[in-house]
N, C-alpha and C positions, 0 to 999 in steps of 0.2 A: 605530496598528495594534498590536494583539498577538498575542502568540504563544501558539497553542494547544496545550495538551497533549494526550497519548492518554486520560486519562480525560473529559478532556471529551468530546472527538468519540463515545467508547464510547457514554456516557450518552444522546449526542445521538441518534446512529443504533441503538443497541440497546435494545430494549424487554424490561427483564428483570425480570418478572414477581416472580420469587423474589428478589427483594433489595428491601427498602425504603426503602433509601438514595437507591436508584439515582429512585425515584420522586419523591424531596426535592429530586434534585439536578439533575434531568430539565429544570425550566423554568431555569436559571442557567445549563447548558449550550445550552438553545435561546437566552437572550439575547446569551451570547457568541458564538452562530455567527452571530446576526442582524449583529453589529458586522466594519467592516474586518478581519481576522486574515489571520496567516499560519501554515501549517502547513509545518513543515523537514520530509526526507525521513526522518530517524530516527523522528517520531513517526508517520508512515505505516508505518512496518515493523513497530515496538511495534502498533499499531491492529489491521494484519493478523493479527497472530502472538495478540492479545487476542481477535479474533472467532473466529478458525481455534482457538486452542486453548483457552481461554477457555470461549469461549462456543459452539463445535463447528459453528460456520456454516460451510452449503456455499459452496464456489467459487464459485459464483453472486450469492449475496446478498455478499457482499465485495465481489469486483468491482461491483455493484449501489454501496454505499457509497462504495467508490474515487471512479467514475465520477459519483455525484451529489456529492459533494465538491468534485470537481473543476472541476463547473458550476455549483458557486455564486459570481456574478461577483463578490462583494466578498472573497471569500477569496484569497490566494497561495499558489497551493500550490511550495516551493521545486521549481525543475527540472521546472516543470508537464509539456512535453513527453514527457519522460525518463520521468514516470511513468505517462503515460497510454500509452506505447508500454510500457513495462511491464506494466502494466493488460492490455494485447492481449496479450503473451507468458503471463500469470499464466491469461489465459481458453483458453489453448491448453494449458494442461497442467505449464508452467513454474511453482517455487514461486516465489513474489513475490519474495522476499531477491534470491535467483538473478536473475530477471528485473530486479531493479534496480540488482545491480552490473552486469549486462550495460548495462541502459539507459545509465546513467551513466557507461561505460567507452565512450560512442559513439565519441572524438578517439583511442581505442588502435588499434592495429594487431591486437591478439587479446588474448586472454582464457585465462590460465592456471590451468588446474584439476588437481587428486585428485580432482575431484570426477566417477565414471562417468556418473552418473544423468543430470548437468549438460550434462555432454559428448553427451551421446547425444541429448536432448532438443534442446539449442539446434540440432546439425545436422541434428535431423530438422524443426526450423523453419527452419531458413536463418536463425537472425539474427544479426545483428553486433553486437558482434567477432567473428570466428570464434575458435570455444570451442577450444582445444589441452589434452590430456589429457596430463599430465605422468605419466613413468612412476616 
């Protein structure tokens, strides 16, 4: 099994017209995703943050990726769960980052923030941890 980076996955799932590289590099990354791999959570954040700002995809088509990623059965995605409950919080309005330190802080008691945006979102989903706004 090996480990996939975020240019690969990019190449695999983004069809970007304006780059020639990316057309060279298009069938290498469809053969690696065809094989066992695993993808860690760091390179799913890098992936999001390259589609979202990158390449300016809507919320949609990310989640869209996320989610067939995630069903492809020979891949591991690290903390599969964590991120697909992610995934759910990301399509509600939560940014991903945020949504997956939440995910992945599920064993805490709460979740400590500066962050208002954060705070106000996760309570107006209900989800755990419950978010605490530090003053």
């Amino acid at each position: 099994m090996k480990a996939l980076d975020t240019s690969v996955l990019a190449r695999f799932f983004v069809d970007d017209a304006d780059d020639a590289q990316a057309a060279v590099q298009r069938p290498a990354a469809a053969a690696a995703l065809s094989e066992r791999s695993f993808v860690s959570v760091t390179v799913l954040l890098e992936l999001e943050w390259v589609m979202r700002g990158f390449y300016k995809l809507p919320t949609a088509d990310i989640s869209s990726v996320l989610r067939a990623l995630a069903g492809i059965a020979h891949v591991t995605l690290e903390d599969r769960d964590a991120v697909l409950r992610a995934v759910d919080a990301f399509d509600k309005g939560l940014d991903f980052a945020d949504a997956m330190h939440l995910a992945r802080s599920s064993r805490a008691s709460g979740f400590a923030t500066f962050d208002q945006r954060l705070a106000k979102r996760a309570k107006r989903l209900a989800l755990t941890p419950t978010v605490g706004l530090l003053a």
